[in-house]
C-alpha positions in Angstrom: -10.6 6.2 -14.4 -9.7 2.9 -16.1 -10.7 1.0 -13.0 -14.0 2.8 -12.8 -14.8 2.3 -16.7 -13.8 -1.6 -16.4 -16.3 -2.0 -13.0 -19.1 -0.1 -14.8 -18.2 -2.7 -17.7 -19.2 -5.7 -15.1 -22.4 -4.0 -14.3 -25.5 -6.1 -16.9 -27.1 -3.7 -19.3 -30.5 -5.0 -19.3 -34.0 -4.0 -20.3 -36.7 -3.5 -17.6 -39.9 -5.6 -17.8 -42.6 -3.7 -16.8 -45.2 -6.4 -17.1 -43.4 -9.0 -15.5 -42.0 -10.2 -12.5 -38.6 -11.2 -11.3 -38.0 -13.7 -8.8 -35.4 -14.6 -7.2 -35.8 -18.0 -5.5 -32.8 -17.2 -2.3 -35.3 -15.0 -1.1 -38.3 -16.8 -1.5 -36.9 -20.0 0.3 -35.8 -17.5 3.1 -38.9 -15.8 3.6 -41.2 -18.6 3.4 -38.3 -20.2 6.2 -38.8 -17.5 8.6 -42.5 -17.6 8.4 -42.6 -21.1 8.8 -40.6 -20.8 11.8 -42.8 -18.1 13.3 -46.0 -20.4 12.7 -44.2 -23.7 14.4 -43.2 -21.8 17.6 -46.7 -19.2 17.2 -48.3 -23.1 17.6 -46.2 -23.8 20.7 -47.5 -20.8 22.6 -47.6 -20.6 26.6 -51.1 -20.2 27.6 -52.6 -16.9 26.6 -49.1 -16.2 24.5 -50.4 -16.7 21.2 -49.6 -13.7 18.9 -52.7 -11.5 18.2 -54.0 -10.7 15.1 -52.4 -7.8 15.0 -49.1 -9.3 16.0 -49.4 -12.0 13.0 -50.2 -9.0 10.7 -47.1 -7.4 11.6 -45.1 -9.9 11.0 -46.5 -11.1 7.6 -46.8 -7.6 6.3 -43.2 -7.3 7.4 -42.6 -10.9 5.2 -44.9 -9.4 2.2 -42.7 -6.1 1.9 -39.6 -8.1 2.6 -40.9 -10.1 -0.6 -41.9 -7.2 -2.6 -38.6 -5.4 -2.1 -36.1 -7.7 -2.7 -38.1 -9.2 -6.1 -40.2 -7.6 -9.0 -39.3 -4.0 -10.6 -38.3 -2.5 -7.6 -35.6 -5.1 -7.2 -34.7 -4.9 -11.3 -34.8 -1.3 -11.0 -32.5 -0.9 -8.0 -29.9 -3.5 -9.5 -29.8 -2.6 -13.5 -31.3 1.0 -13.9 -31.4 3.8 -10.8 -29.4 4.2 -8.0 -32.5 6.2 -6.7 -34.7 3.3 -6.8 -31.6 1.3 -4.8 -32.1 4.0 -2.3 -35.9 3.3 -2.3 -34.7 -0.6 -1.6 -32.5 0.5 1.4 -34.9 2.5 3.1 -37.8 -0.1 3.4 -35.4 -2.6 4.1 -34.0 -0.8 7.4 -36.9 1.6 8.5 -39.8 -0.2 7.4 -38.9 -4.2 7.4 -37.2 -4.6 11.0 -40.3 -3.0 13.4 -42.8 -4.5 11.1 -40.8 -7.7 12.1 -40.1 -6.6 15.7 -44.0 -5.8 16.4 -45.1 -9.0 15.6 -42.7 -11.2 17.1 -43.9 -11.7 21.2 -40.9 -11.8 23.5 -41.6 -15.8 24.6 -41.1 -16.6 21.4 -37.2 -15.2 21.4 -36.5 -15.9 24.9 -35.4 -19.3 24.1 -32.2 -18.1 22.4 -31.1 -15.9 25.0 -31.4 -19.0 27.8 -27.3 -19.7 27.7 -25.7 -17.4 29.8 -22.7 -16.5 27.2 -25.9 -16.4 24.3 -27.6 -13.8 27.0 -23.8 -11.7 27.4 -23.6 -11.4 23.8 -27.4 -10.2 23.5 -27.4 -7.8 26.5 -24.4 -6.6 24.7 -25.4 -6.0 21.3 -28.8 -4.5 22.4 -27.4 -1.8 24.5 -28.0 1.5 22.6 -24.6 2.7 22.3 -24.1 -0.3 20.5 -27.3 -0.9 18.5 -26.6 3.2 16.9 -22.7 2.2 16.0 -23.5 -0.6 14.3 -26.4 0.1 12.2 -24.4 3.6 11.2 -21.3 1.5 11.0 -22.5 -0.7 8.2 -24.5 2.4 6.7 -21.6 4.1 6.1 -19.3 1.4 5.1 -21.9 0.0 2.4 -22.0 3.6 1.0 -18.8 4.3 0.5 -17.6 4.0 -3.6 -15.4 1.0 -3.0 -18.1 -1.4 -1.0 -21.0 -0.3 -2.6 -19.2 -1.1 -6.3 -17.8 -3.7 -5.4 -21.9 -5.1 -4.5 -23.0 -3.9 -7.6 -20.2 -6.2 -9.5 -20.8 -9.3 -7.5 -24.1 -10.7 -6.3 -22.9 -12.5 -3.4 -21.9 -9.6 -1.8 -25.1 -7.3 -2.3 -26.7 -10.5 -0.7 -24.7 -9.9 2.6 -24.9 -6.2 2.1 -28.9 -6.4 2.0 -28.3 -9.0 4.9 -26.3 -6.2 7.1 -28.1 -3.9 6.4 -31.6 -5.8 7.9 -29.5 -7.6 10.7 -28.3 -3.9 12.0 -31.4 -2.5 11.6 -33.3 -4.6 13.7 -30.4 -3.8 16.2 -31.3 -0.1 15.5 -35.2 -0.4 16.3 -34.5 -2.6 19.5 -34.2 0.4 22.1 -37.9 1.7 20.5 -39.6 -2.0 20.2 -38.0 -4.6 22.4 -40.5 -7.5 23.4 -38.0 -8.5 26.1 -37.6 -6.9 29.4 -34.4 -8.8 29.9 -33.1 -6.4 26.9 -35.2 -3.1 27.8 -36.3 -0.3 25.6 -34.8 3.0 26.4 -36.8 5.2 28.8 -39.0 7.9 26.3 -36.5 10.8 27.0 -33.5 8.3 25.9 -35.7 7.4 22.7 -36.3 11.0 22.1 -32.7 11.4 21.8 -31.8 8.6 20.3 -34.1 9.1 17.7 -32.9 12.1 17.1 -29.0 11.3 17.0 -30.4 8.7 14.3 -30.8 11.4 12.0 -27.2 12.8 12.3 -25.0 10.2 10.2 -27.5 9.3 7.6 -28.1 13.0 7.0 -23.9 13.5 6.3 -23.8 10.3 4.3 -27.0 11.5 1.9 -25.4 15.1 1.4 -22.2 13.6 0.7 -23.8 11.5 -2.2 -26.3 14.4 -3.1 -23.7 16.9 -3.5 -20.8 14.8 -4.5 -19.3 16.7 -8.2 -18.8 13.1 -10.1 -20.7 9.7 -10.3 -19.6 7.9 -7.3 -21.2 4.3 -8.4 -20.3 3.5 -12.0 -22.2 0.8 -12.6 -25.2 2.9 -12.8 -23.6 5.0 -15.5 -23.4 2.2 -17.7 -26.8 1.4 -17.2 -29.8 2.0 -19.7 -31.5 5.9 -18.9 -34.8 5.4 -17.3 -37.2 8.6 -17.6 -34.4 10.4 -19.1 -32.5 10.8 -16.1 -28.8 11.4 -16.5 -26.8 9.5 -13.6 -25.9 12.7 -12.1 -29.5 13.7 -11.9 -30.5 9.9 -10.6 -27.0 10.2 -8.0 -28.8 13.4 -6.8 -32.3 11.8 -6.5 -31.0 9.3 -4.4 -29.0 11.1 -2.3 -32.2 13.3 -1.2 -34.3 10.3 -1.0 -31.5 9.0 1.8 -32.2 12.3 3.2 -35.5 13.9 3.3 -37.6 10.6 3.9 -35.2 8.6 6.2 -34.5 11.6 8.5 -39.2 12.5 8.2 -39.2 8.7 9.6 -37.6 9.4 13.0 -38.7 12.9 13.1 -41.9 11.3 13.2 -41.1 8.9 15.5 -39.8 11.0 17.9 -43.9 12.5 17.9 -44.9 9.2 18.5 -42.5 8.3 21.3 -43.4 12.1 23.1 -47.1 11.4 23.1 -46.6 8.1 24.3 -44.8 9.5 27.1 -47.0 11.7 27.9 -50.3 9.5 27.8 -48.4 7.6 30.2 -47.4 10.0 32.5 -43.8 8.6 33.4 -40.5 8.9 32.0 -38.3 6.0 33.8 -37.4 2.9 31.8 -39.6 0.5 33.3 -43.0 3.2 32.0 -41.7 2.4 28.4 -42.2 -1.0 28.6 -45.2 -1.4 26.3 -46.5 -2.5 23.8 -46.5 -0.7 20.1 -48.6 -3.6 18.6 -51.6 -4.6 21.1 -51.5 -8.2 22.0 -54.8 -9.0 22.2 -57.4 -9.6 19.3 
């Protein structure tokens, strides 16, 4: 009990501005980095490559939430006051950042990396969906668990790799759905269906574990200032349910979009998946 009073003690106690708006300049460098990039290679398109309009809307929409998310209230209210509003934080940054991200990026513009042949092992690897699923629920899991998640909460640096991880591995989750690269192929739409719906299984146990868990697994938000007169058990419950209901409603609906795209296509074998969710033309 000691242990947990003393972490709760290296949580700050602050007061939320409503009116204003944090920034934190790590991510602002690093998002304007990764649009830059996309713009310098969008520039150095092959012929009739050059991302669409929808494509660049993707992607910058992708950048804009990324930006939004990781700054402002949402961001002060995830890391000082509500472990629901952290919950919030985690679910745009793994269902909604990574296929904003994937849509918009065409496949010539990440072909490049995959040229080496050990570079291309490693990716083939990594993107097969066996893999993609233990990772993503791998790192979900571990970041959720009392002694990782605290231990973010005490220390910056960490809950910069955990936020890191968690987008990394979710991009690996989405791949089998959105890949722009046949040399790394979506799953055929029976395989998605499934997958999609496997998906649903370890987040679900993870959010009813928090949701129904009899003591305040995350101290540090115990310590914290009471927002809306929420008691940290009530805001611990909150969360849990928003890991639950919403993130499991994404793939359910998902898995609607993936059967009638199947069937408007007529064809369940891998290569009939191979299409595009953003069009590539203006």
């Amino acid at each position: 009990m000691d242990n947990l009073l003393l972490l709760a003690a290296l949580h700050p106690v602050a007061q939320i501005d409503w009116t204003g708006w944090s920034v934190h300049w790590s991510t602002v460098i690093g998002i304007a980095a990764l649009g830059a990039l996309y713009l310098w290679r969008a520039s150095k398109a092959p012929g009739a490559g050059t991302p669409s309009g929808a494509q660049k809307l993707s992607f910058f929409s992708g950048l804009f939430v990324m930006f939004i998310s990781l700054n402002g209230p949402l961001h002060d209210l995830s890391d000082s006051f509500l472990f629901a509003a952290h919950m919030v934080q985690h679910l745009i940054l793994t269902l909604l950042i990574p296929p904003l991200l994937i849509g918009g990026t065409p496949g010539w513009m990440l072909r490049p990396l995959i040229r080496p042949m050990s570079v291309r092992a490693v990716a083939k690897f990594v993107t097969r969906p066996a893999i993609c699923y233990l990772i993503f629920n791998l790192v979900i899991i571990g970041w959720h668990l009392p002694v990782f998640y605290n231990a973010a909460m005490a220390n910056h640096n960490i809950h910069i790799g955990e936020h890191l991880m968690f987008m990394a591995s979710a991009v690996l989750l989405w791949w089998p759905f959105m890949s722009p690269m046949p040399e790394l192929p979506r799953l055929s739409y029976p395989a998605q269906l499934l997958y999609c719906f496997l998906t649903t299984l370890p987040m679900s146990v993870v959010a009813i574990y928090i949701t129904m868990a009899d003591h305040v697994l995350y101290p540090a938000y115990a310590s914290a200032p009471r927002i809306w007169h929420l008691t940290p058990m009530m805001d611990q419950r909150i969360g849990g349910l928003i890991m639950w209901v919403p993130g499991s409603i994404v793939f359910y609906v998902l898995m609607s979009v993936v059967f009638f795209k199947w069937v408007a296509r007529g064809e369940d074998s891998l290569a009939a998946a191979q299409v595009d969710w953003v069009p590539t033309q203006t």
